[in-house]
N, C-alpha and C positions, 0 to 999 in steps of 0.2 A: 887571459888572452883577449884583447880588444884590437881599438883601431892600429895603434904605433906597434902591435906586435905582427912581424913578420911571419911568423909560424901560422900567426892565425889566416885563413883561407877564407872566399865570400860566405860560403857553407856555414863553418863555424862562427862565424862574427852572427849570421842568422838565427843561430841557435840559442846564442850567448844574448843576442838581445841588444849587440852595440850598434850604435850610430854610428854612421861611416860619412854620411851626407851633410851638410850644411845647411840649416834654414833659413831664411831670409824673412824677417817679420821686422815689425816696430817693437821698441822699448816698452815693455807697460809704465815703465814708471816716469819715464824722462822722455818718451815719443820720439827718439832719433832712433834711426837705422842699424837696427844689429841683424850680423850672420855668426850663427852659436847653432852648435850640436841639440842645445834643446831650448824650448821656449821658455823666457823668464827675462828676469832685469838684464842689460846690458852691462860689458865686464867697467865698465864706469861707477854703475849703480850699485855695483857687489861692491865693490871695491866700498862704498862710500858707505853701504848699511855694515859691512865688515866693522869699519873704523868709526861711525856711530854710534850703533845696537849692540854690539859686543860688548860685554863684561866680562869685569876680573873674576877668578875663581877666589871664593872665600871659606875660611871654616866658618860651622854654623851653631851656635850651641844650644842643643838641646833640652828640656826639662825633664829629670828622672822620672820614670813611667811609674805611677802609684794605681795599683786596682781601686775600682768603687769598692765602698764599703756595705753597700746596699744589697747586698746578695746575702739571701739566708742561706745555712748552711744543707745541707742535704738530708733528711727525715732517716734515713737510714744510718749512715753517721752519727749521729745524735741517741740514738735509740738505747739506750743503758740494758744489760741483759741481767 
């Protein structure tokens, strides 16, 4: 329940922690004029590190895990009766 839901009431958007308001600041990245629920890039800028910075999902293949060999074995273990 946030802003676009109707049920939610001033009270509960308070509780929940939503933005209702709009702020008015400069772009960090690009210095034009944005008004956005919270501070950061303007929806230009997202837009543009979106289709930049974003990478494909790949598989990755890993090397089977082999324990060191350097570990002695335990004194008790070992111990012949």
């Amino acid at each position: 329940m946030c802003p676009g839901d109707a049920r939610a009431g001033d009270e509960a958007r308070a509780i929940l922690g939503c933005v209702t308001e709009l702020l008015s600041f400069t772009c960090p990245r690009c210095g034009a004029d944005a008004d956005d629920r919270y501070y950061g890039p303007c929806d230009t800028c997202r837009t543009a590190l979106r289709r930049d910075v974003a990478g494909e999902a790949r598989a990755v293949e890993e090397a089977a895990y082999e324990p060191k060999m350097n570990v002695t074995p335990n004194a008790v273990a070992m111990k012949d009766d």
